[in-house]
LODO-744038 format. One record per residue: residue in three letters; x, y, z of N, C-alpha, C in turn. Coordinates in steps of 0.02 Angstrom, whole numbers, padded with zeros to 5 digits, always signed. Atoms other than C-alpha are relative to their C-alpha. Layout:
BEGIN
alaXYZXYZXYZ;...
This chain:
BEGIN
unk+00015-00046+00055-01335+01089+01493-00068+00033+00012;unk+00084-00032-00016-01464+01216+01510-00061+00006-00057;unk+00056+00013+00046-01634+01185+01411-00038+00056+00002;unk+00059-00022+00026-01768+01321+01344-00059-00045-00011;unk+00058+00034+00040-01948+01268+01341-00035+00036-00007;unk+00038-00044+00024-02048+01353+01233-00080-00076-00020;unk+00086+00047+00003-02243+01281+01203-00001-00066+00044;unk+00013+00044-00026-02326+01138+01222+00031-00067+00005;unk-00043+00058+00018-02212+00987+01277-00017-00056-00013;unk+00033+00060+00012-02337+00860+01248+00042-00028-00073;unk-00010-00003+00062-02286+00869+01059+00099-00017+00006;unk-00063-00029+00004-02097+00920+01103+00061-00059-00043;unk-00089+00047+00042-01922+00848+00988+00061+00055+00027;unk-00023-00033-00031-01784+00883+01064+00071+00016-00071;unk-00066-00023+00032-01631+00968+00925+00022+00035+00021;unk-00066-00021-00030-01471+01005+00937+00026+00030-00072;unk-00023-00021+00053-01401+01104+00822+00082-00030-00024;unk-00047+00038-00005-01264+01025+00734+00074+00016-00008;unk-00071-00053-00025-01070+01055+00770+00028+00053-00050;unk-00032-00058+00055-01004+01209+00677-00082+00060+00010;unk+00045-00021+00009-01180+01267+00692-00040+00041+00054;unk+00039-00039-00061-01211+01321+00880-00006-00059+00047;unk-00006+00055-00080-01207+01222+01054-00048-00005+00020;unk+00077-00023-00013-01386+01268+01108-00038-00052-00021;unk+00072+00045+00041-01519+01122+01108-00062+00026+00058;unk+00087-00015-00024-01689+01157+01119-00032-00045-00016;unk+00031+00056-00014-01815+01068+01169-00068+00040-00020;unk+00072-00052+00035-02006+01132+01049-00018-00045-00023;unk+00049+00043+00042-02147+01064+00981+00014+00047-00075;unk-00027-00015+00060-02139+01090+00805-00034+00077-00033;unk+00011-00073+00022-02242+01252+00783+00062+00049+00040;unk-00078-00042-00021-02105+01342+00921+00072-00041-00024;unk-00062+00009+00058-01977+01255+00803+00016+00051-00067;unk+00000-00047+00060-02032+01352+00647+00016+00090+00020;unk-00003-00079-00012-02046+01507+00745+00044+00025+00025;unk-00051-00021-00038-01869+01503+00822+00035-00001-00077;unk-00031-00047+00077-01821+01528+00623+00000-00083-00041;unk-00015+00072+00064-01798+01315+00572-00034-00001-00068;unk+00022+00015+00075-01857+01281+00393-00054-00033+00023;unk+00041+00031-00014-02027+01220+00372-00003-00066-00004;unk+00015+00069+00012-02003+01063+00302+00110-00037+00012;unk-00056+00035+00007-01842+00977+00363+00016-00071-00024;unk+00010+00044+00043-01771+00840+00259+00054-00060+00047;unk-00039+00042-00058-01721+00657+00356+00072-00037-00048;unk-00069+00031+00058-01561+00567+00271-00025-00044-00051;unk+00021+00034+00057-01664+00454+00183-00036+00054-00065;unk+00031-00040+00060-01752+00599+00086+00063+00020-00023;unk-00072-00026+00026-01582+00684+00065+00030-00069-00052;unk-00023+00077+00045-01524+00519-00010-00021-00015-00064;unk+00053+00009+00062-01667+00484-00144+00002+00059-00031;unk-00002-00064+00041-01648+00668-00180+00058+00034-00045;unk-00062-00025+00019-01469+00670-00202+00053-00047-00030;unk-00037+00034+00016-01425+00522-00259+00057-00042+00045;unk-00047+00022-00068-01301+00474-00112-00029-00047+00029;unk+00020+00063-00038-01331+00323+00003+00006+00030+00077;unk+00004-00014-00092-01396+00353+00181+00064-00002+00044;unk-00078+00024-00014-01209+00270+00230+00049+00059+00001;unk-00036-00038-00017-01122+00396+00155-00018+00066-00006;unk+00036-00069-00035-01223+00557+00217+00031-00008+00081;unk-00020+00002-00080-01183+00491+00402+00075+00002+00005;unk-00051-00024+00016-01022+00469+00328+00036+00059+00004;unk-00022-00041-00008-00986+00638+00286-00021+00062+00063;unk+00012-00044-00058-01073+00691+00446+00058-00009+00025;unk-00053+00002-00053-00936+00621+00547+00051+00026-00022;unk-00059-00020+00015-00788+00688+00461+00010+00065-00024;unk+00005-00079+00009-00857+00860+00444+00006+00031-00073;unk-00007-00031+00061-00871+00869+00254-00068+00025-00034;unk+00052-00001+00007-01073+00875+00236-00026-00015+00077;unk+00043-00006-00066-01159+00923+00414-00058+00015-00020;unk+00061-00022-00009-01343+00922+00448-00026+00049+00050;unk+00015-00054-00046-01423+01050+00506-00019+00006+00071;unk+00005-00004-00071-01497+01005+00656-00001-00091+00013;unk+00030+00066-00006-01480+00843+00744-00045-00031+00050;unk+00015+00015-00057-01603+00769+00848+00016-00057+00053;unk-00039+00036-00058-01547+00729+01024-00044-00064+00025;unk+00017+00061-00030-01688+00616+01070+00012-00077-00043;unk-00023+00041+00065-01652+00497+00918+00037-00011-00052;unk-00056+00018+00065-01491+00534+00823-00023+00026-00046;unk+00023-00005+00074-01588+00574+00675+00031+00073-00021;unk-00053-00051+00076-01489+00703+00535-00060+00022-00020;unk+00048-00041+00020-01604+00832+00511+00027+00058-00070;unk-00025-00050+00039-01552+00939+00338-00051+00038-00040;unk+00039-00053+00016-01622+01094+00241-00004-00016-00069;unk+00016+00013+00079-01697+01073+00069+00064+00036-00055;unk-00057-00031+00042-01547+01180-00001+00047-00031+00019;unk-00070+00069-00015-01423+01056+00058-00007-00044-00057;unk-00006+00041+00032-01483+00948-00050+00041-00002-00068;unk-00034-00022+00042-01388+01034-00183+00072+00011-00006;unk-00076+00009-00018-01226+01027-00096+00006-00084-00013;unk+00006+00083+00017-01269+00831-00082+00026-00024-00048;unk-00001+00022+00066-01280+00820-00251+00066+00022-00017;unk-00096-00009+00039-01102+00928-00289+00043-00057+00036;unk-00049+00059-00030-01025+00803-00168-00001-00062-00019;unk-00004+00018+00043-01079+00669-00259+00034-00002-00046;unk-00007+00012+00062-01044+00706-00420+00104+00002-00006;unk-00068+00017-00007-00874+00751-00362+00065-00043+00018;unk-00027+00052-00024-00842+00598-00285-00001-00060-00048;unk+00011+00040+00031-00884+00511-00429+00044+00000-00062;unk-00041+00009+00030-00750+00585-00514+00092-00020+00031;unk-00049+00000-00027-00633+00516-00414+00027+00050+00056;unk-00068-00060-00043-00572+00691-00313-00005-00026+00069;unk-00048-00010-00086-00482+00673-00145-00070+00032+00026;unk+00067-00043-00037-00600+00724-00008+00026+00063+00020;unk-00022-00072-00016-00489+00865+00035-00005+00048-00050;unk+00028-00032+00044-00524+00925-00132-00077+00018-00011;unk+00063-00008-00014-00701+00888-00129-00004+00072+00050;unk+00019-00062-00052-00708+01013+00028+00026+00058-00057;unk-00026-00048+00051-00606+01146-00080-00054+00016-00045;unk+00052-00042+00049-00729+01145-00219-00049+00029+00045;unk+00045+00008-00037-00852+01121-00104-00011+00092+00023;unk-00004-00050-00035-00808+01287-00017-00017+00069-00058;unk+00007-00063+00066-00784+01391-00193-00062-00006-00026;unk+00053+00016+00034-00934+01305-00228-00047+00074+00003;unk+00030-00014-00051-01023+01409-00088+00015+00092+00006;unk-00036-00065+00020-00912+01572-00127-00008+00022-00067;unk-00004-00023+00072-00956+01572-00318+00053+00015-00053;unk-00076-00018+00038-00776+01583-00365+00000-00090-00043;unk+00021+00036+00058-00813+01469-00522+00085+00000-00046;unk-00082-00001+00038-00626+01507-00590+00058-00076+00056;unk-00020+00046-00059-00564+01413-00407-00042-00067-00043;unk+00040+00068+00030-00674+01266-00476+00042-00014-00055;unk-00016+00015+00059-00615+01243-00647+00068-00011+00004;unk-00074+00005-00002-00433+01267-00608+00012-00071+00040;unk-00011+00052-00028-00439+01130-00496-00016-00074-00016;unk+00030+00044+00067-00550+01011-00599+00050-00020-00044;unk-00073+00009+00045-00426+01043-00730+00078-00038+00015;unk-00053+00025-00020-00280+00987-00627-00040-00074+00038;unk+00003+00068-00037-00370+00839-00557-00015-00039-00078;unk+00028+00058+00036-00399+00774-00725+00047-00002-00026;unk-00049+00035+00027-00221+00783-00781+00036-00037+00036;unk+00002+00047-00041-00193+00688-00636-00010-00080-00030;unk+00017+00062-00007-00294+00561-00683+00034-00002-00074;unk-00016+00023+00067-00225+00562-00871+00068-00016+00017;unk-00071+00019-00029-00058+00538-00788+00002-00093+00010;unk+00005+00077-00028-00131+00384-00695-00051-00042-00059;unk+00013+00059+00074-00206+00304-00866+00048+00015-00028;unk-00067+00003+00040-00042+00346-00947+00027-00090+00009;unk-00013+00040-00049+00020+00249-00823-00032-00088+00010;unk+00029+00035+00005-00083+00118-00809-00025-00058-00054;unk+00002+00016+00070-00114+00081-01006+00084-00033+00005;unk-00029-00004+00003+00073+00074-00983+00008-00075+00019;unk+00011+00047-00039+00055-00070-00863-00016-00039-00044;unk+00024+00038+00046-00045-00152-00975+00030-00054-00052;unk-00049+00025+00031+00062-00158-01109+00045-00040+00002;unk-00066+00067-00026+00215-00238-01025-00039-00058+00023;unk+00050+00066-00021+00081-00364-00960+00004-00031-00070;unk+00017+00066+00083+00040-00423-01155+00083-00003+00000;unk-00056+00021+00021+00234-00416-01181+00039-00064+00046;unk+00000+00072-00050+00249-00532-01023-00022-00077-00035;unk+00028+00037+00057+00140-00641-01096+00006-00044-00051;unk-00004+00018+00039+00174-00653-01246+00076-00041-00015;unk-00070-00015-00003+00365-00639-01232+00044-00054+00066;unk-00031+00048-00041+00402-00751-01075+00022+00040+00070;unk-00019-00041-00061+00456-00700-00884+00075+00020-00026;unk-00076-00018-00011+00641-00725-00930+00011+00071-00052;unk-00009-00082+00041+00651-00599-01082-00022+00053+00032;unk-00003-00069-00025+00558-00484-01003+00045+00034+00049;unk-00025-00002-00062+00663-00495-00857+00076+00033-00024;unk-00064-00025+00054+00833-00465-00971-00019+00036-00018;unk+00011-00048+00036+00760-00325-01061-00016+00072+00080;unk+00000-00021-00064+00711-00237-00887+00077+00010+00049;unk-00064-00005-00056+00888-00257-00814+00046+00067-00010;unk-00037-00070+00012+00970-00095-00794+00051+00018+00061;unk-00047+00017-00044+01084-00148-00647+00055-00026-00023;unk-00057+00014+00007+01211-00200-00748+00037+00077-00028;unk-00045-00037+00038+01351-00114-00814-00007+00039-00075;unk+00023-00022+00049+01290-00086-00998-00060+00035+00022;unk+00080-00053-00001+01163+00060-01005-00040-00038-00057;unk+00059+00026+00057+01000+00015-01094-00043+00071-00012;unk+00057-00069+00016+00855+00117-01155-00046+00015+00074;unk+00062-00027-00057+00770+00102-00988+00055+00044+00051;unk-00039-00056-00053+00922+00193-00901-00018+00078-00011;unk-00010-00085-00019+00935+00383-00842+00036+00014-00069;unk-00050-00017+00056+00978+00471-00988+00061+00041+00024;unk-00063-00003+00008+01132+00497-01013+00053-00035+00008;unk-00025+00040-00016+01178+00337-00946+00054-00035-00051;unk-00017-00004+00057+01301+00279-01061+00046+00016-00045;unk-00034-00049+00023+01400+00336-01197-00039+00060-00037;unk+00040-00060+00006+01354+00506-01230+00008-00001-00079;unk-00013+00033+00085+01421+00461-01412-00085-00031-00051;unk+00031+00053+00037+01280+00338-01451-00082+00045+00021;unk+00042-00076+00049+01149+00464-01524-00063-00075+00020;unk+00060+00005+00013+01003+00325-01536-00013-00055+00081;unk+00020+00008-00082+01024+00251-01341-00040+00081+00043;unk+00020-00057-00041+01016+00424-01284-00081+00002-00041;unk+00075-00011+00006+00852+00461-01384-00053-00043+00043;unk+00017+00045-00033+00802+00296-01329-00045+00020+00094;unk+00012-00033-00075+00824+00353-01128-00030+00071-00008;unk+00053-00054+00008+00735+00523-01180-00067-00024-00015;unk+00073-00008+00009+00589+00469-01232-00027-00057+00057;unk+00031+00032-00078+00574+00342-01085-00001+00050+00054;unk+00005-00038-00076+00603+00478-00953-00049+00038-00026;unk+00059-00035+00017+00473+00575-01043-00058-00020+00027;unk+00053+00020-00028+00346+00464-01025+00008-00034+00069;unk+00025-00007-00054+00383+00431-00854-00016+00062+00043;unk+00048-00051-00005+00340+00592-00833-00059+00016-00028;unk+00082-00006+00016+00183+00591-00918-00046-00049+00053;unk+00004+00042-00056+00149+00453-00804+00004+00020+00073;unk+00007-00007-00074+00178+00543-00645-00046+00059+00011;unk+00071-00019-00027+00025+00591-00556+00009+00075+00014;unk-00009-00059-00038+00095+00743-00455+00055+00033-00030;unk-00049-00024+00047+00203+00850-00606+00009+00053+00049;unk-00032-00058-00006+00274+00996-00535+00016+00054-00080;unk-00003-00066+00049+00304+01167-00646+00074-00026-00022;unk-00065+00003+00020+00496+01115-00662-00019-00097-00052;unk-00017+00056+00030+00447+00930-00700-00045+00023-00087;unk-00002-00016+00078+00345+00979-00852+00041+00032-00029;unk-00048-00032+00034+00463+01095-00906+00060-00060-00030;unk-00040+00038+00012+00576+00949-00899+00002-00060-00068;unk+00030+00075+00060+00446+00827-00997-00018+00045-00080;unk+00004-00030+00056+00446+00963-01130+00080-00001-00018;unk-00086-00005+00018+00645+00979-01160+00030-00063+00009;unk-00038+00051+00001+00665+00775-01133-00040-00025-00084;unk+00040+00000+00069+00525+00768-01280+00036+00012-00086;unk-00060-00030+00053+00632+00871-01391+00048-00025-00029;unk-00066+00017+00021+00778+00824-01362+00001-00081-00014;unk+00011+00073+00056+00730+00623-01412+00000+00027-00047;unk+00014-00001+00072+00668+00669-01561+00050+00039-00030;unk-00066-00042+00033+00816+00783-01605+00057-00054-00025;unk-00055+00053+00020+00940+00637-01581-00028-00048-00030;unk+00030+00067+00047+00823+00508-01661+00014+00033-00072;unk-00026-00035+00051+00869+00637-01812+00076-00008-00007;unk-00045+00028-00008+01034+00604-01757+00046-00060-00037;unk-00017+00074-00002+01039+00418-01783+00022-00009-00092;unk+00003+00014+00076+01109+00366-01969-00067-00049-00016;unk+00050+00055+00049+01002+00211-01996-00071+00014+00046;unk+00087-00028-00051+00844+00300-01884-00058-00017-00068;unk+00069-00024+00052+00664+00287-01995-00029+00040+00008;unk+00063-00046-00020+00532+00371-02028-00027-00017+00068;unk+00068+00023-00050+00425+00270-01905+00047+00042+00050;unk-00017-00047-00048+00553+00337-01794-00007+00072+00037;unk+00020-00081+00000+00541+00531-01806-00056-00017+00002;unk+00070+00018-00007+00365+00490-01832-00017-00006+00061;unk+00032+00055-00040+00349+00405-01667+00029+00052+00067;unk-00022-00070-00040+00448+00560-01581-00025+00066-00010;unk+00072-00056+00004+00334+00690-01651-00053-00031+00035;unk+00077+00016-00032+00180+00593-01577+00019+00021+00064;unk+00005+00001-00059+00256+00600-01421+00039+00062+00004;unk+00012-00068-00021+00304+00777-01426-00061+00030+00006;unk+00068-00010+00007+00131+00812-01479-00025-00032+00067;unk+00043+00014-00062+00078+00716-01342+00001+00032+00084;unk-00022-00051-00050+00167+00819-01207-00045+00058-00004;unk+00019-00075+00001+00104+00968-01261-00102-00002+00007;unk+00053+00025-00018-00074+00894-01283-00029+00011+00099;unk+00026+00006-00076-00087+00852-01080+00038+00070+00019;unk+00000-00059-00029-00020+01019-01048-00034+00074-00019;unk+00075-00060+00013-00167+01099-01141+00028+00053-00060;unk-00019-00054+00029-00057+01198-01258-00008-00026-00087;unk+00045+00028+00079-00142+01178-01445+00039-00006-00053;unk-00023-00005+00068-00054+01255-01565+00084-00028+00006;unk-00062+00038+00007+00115+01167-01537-00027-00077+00015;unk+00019+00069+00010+00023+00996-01522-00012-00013-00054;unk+00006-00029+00075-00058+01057-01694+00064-00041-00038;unk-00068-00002+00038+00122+01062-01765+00032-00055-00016;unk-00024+00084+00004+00183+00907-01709-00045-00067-00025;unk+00060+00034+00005+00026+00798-01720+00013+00002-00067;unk+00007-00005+00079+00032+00864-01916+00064-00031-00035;unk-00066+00057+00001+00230+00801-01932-00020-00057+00005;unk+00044+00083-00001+00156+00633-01889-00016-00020-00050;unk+00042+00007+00062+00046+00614-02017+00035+00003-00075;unk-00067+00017+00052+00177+00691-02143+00042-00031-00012;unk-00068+00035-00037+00316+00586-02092-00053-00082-00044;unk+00052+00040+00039+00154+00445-02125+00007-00019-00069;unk+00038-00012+00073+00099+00490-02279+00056-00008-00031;unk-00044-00003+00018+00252+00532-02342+00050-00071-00039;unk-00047+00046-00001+00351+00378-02313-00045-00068-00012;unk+00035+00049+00007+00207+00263-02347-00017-00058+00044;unk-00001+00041-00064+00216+00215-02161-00096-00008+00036;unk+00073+00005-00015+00036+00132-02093+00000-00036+00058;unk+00036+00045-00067-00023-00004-01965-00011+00056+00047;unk+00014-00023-00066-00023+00062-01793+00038+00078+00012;unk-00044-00083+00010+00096+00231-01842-00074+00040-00028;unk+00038-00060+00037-00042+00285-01964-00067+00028+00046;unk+00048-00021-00053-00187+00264-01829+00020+00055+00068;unk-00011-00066-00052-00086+00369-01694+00014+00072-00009;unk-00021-00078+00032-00040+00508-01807-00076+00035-00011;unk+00072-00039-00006-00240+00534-01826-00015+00012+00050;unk+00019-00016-00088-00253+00507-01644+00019+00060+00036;unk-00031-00066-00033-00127+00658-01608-00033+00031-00023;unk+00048-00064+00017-00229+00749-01701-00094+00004+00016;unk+00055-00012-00045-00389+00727-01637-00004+00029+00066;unk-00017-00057-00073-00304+00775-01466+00001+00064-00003;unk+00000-00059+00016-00254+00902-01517-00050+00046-00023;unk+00021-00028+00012-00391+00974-01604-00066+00014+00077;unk+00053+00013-00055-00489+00926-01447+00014+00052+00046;unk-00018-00053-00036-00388+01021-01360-00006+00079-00015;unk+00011-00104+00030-00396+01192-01481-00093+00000+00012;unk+00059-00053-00002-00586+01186-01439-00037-00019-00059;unk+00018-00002+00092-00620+01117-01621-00031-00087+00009;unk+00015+00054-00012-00731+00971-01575-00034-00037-00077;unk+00022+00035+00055-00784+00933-01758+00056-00017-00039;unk-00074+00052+00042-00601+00888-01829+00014-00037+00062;unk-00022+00075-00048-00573+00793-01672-00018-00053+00003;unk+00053+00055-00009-00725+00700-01690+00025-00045-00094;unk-00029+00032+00072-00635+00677-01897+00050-00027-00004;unk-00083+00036-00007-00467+00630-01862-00020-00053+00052;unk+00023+00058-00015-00566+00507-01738-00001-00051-00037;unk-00001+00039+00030-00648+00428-01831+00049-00007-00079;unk-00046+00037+00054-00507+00413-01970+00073-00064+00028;unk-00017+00049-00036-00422+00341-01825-00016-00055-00007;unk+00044+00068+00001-00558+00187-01819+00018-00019-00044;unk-00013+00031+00064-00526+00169-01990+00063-00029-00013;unk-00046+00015+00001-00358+00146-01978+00030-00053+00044;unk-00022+00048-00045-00360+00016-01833-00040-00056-00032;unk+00008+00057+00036-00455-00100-01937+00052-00042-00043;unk-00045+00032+00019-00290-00119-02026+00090-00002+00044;unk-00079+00029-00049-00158-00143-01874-00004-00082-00007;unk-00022+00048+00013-00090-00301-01897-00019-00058+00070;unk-00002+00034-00058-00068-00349-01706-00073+00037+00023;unk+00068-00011-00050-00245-00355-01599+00030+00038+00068;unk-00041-00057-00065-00112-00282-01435-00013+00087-00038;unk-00028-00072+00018-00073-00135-01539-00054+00035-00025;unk+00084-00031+00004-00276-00108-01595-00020+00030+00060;unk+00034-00007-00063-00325-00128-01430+00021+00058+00029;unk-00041-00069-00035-00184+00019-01369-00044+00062-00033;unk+00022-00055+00042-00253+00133-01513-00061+00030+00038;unk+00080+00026+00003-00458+00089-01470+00016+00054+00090;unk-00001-00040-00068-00416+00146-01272+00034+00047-00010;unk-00012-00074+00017-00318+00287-01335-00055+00046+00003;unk+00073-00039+00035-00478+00357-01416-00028+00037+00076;unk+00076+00002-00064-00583+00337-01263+00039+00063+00050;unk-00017-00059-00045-00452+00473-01175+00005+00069-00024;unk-00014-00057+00022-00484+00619-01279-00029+00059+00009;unk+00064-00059-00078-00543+00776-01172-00041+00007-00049;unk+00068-00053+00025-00711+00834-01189-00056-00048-00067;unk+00031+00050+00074-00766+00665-01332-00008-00049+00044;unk+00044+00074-00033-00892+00515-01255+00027-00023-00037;unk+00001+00042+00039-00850+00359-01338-00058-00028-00030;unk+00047-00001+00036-00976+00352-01478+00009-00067-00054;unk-00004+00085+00044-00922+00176-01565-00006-00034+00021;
């Protein structure tokens, strides 16, 4: 490789500029460094680090895998040489990594970061966080059948789970079944619902789907002769709740408020009356209206002081804690 020497080599460091950045190492003392254009003050990974919050580890990290390069590196010692305005990428990579995103996402923002296309950002943000409300759906979900384990025994649960036999249950494919029996089918609607709220990677057809399996439960739970309130009740929340994770207000609004009526109405409480405030806090969370969200919160709280079962508090209490755009302040 052919070398430039400019000044005096007594002094001389030898950088390399680093890949993406130019093939060319020169070999300068540090005044013919500044004057071949480098930054005056270059920053070593440990400053980048303390400055950016990141760990020396993973700076060398994202050297090697090409997601955060330093500017120059030097050849006689390895050392990660970066520019005081890096440090500001540092920090978006960070913060982005701290919300969980994919590194292939990371790069993505990363890139719009760098382009100013601030719409590219947000849209993607947005979809990584119904992602993740997918995977606490999901997860909470988990939970649940855990206390019913539990509480309930391996074998029951194990019988209630079986959907390999011949009789359809509520956990079958809807339609499994007789198409007759109005409160199975709701049943299998509002389970395939929420395994679509539950899945991480929705597609445009699968919501469409988790909006018209939403429905159509709660239509046939109307259906059913000896159905309750808590029922309809309990199929509005979870229409409301569809529409909620797909950001759309004023039909969460609608339903969320059915809830509550359905509630009130029928003199239905414990753990019904706390989620019917809960839809509506989503909801309002979602229209943008962070001071009834933060009221139908807390009328929530109030209302989990009188659930009966500590499982079915506890579901409410981590509800709360997922409601866009509201810290947990209790």
């Amino acid at each position: 490789m052919r070398h430039r020497r400019l000044g005096d080599t007594r002094s001389a460091v030898a950088l390399e500029a680093a890949p993406g950045e130019g093939s060319t190492v020169i070999r300068m003392d540090a005044e013919s460094l500044l004057a071949a254009g480098a930054p005056e003050a270059l920053l070593t990974v440990g400053q980048v680090a303390s400055r950016s919050g990141l760990t020396a580890k993973a700076l060398r990290h994202y050297d090697r895998i090409s997601l955060l390069r330093p500017a120059y590196v030097d050849t006689a010692n390895g050392y990660r040489l970066y520019r005081s305005d890096q440090v500001a990428e540092a920090r978006l990579v960070g913060l982005l990594r701290s919300l969980d995103l994919p590194l292939d996402q990371v790069r993505t923002v990363v890139a719009a970061w760098k382009d100013g296309d601030s719409a590219a950002i947000e849209a993607l943000i947005r979809q990584h966080r119904r992602q993740l409300d997918a995977r606490v759906t999901r997860l909470r979900g988990s939970l649940h059948r855990i206390d019913h384990l539990l509480a309930e025994g391996l074998e029951t649960t194990m019988s209630d789970l079986d959907t390999a036999t011949i009789t359809a249950t509520a956990k079958s494919a809807p339609g499994t079944g007789s198409v007759t029996d109005e409160r199975l089918l709701a049943a299998q609607l509002f389970n395939e619902t929420w395994r679509l709220l539950e899945k991480e990677e929705r597609t445009r057809q699968d919501d469409d789907r988790m909006i018209h399996t939403a429905h159509a439960s709660r239509y046939h739970w109307g259906q059913v002769p000896d159905a309750t309130p808590a029922h309809l009740a309990r199929g509005e929340w979870q229409v409301s709740r569809v529409y909620t994770v797909l950001e759309r207000a004023e039909p969460a609004l609608h339903h969320a408020r059915r809830v509550l009526d359905l509630c009130q109405e029928n003199g239905i409480g414990d753990w019904d009356l706390g989620f019917a405030y809960e839809a509506l806090a989503r909801a309002y969370a979602v229209a943008g209206d962070a001071d009834l969200a933060r009221e139908y919160t807390d009328r929530a709280l109030a209302a989990a002081e009188d659930i009966a079962e500590a499982g079915d508090r506890e579901l409410l209490l981590s509800d709360l804690e997922t409601i866009p755009g509201q810290p947990r302040y209790w």
